[in-house]
C-alpha positions as CSV (number, residue, x, y, z in Angstrom):
1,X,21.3,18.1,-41.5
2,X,23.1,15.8,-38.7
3,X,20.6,16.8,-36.4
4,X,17.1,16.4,-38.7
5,X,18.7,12.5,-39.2
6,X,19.8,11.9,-35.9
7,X,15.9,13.2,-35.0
8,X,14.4,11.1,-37.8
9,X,16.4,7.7,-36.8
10,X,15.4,8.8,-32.8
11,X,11.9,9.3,-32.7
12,X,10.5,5.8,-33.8
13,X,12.6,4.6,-30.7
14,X,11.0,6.7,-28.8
15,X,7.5,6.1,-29.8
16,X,8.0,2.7,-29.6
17,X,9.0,2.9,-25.8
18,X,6.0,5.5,-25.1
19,X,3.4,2.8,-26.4
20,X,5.5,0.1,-24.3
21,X,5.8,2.2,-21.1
22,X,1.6,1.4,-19.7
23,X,3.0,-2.6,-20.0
24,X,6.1,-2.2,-18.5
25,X,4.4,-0.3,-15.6
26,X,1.4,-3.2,-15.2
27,X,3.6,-6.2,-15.6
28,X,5.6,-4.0,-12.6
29,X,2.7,-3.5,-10.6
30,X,1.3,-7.2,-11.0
31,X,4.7,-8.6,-9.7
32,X,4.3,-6.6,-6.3
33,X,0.9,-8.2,-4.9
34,X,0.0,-12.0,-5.1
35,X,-3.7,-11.7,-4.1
36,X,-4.2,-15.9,-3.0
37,X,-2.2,-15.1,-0.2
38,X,-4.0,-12.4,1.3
39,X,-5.7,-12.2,4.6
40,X,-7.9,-9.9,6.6
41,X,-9.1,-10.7,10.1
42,X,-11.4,-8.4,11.8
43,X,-11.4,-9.2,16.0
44,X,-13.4,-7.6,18.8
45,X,-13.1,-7.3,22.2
46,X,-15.4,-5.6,24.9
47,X,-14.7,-2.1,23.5
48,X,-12.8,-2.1,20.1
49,X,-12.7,-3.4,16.8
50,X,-9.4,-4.5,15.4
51,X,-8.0,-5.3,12.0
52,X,-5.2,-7.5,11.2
53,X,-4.3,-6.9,7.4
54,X,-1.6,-8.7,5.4
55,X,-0.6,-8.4,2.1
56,X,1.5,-10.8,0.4
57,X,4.0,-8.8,-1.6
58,X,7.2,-10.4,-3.0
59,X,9.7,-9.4,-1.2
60,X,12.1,-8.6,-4.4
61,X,9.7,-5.5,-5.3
62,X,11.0,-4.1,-1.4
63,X,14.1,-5.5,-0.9
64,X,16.1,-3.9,-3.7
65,X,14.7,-0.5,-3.4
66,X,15.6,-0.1,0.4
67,X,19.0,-1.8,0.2
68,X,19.6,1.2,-2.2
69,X,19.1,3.7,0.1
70,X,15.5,4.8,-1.1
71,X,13.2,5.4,1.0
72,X,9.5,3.9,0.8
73,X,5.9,4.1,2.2
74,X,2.6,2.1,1.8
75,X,-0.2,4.1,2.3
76,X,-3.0,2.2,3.9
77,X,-7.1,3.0,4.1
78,X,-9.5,1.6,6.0
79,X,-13.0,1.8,5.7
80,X,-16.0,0.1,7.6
81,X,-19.5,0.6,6.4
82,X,-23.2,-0.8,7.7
83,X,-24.8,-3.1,4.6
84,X,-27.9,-1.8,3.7
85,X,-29.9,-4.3,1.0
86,X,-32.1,-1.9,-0.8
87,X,-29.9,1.6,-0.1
88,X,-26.7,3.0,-0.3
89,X,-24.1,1.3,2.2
90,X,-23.5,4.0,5.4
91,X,-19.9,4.8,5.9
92,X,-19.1,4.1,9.4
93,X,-15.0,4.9,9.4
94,X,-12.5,6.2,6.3
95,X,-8.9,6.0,8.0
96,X,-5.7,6.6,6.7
97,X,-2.4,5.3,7.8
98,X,1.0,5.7,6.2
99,X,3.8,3.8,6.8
100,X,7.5,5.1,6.2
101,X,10.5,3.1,5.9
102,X,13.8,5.1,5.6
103,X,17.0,3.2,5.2
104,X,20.2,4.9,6.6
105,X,23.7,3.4,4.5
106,X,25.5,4.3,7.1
107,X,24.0,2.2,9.7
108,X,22.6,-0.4,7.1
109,X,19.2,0.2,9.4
110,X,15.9,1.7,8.6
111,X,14.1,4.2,10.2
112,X,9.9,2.8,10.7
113,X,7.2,5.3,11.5
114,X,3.8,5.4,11.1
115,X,1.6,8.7,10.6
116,X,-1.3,8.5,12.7
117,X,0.4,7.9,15.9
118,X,4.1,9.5,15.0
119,X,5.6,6.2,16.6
120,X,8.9,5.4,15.3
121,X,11.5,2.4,15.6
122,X,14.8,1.6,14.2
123,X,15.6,-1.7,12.8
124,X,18.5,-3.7,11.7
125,X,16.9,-6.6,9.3
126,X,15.4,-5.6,5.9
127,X,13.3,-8.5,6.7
128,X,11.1,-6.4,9.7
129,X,11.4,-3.2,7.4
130,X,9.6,-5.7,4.5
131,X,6.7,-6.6,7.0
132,X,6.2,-3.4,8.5
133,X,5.5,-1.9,5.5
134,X,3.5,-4.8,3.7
135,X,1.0,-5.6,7.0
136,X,-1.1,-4.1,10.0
137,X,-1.2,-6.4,12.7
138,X,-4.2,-5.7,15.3
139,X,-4.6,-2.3,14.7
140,X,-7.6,-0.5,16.5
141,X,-10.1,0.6,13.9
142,X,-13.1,1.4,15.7
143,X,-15.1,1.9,19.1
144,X,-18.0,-1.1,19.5
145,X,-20.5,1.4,20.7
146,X,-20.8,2.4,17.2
147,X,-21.9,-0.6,15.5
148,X,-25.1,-2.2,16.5
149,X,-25.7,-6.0,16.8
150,X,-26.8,-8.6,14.5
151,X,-26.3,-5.9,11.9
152,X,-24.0,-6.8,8.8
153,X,-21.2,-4.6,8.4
154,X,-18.2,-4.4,5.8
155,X,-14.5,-3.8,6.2
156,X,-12.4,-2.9,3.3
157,X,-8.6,-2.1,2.9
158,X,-6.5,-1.0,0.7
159,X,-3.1,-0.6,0.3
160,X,-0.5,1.8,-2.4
161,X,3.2,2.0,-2.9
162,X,4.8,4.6,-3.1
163,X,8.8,5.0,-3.4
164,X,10.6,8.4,-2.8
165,X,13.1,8.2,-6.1
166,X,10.2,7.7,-8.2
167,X,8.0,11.0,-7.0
168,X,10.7,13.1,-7.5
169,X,11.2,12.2,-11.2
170,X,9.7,13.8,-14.2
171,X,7.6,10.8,-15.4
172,X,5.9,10.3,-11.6
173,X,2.5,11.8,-13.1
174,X,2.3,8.8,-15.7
175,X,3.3,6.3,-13.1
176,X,0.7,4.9,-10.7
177,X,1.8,3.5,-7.6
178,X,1.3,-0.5,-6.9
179,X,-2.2,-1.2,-5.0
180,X,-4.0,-4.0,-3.6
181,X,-7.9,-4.1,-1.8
182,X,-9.7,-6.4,-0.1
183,X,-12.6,-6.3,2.0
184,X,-14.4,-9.1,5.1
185,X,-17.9,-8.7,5.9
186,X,-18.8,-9.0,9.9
187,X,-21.0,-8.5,12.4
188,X,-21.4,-8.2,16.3
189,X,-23.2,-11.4,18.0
C-alpha cells in the first residue's frame, strides 16, 4: 500500500519533467551559440584554400564544464561544393575535424588536440582552451587545382558539442548535442 501511493503521488512529477525535458534541452542549446557574431572567411593563396571559422559561443556554456574536470570536444565539418543553377550542387570536399579539450585538476591545465593531424598542446588559461575549441583559424581545406575559375563555389561549416559526462549517462540518446552552421559562397578570380 506505501509503495502504490508513494508511486501514485510520483509519477505526475515525473511526467511533468518528461514533457519539460525537450525545453530545458533547447533553451540549453540556444544559450551556447549567438549566431550575429559569427564569421567565416575563406582565403587563397597560390596553392591552397583556407578557412578561418569562428563561432561565437558564450563562454559560461565552456567555462564551467572544463573547470569541473570534464572533458569536451566540438566536432567540426567542412564541406565545399561547385553551384550548379539548374542541378544538384557537386560536392567538392566533406572534412571532419575534432577538437578535444581535456582538463587535468592536478595541473589546473588542459590537454588540446585535434584529430586529423594528432597535434597536441598543453595550456594553462581556460581562456585558450575556450577558443580552441569554439574556432578554426586558417586551416587548409583544399588544393586550388581543384576548383576552376570564375566558377561559384560554396563553403559550409558546422559545428557540435559534445561533453564526455554527458555521453556516458543513461539519458545521452534523448540529448542532442549543441550545433551551429554557416556557409560563404566564393570563387577564384
Amino acid at each position: 500500500m506505501l509503495h502504490s501511493g508513494l508511486m501514485r503521488n510520483l509519477f505526475p512529477k515525473c511526467r511533468l519533467f518528461l514533457l519539460l525535458l525537450p525545453a530545458i534541452m533547447l533553451a540549453t542549446q540556444a544559450q551556447v551559440f549567438a549566431a550575429e557574431s559569427d564569421t567565416l572567411q575563406i582565403r587563397t593563396d597560390q596553392k591552397v584554400i583556407y578557412c578561418a571559422a569562428r563561432f561565437a559561443v558564450d563562454s559560461n556554456a565552456f567555462s564551467p564544464t572544463l573547470k569541473d574536470g570534464i572533458a569536451m570536444a566540438t566536432e567540426w565539418h567542412i564541406k565545399v561544393r561547385r553551384v550548379r543553377r539548374y542541378w544538384l550542387n557537386e560536392d567538392i570536399a566533406d572534412i571532419t575535424v575534432i577538437r578535444h579539450a581535456k582538463p587535468d585538476l592536478l595541473t589546473r591545465s588542459w590537454l588540446l588536440t585535434e584529430t586529423p593531424s594528432g597535434i597536441s598542446r598543453r595550456v594553462y588559461r581556460i581562456e585558450d582552451a575556450i577558443q580552441f575549441l569554439s574556432g578554426l583559424d586558417d586551416f587548409p581545406v583544399l588544393d586550388r587545382s581543384l576548383l576552376q575559375k570564375n566558377r561559384p563555389y560554396r563553403v559550409s561549416v558546422s559545428v557540435e558539442i559534445h561533453s564526455e559526462g554527458i555521453s556516458e549517462a543513461w539519458w545521452a540518446g534523448l540529448w542532442q548535442p549543441a550545433a551551429a552552421s554557416m556557409q560563404q559562397d566564393f570563387s577564384l578570380p
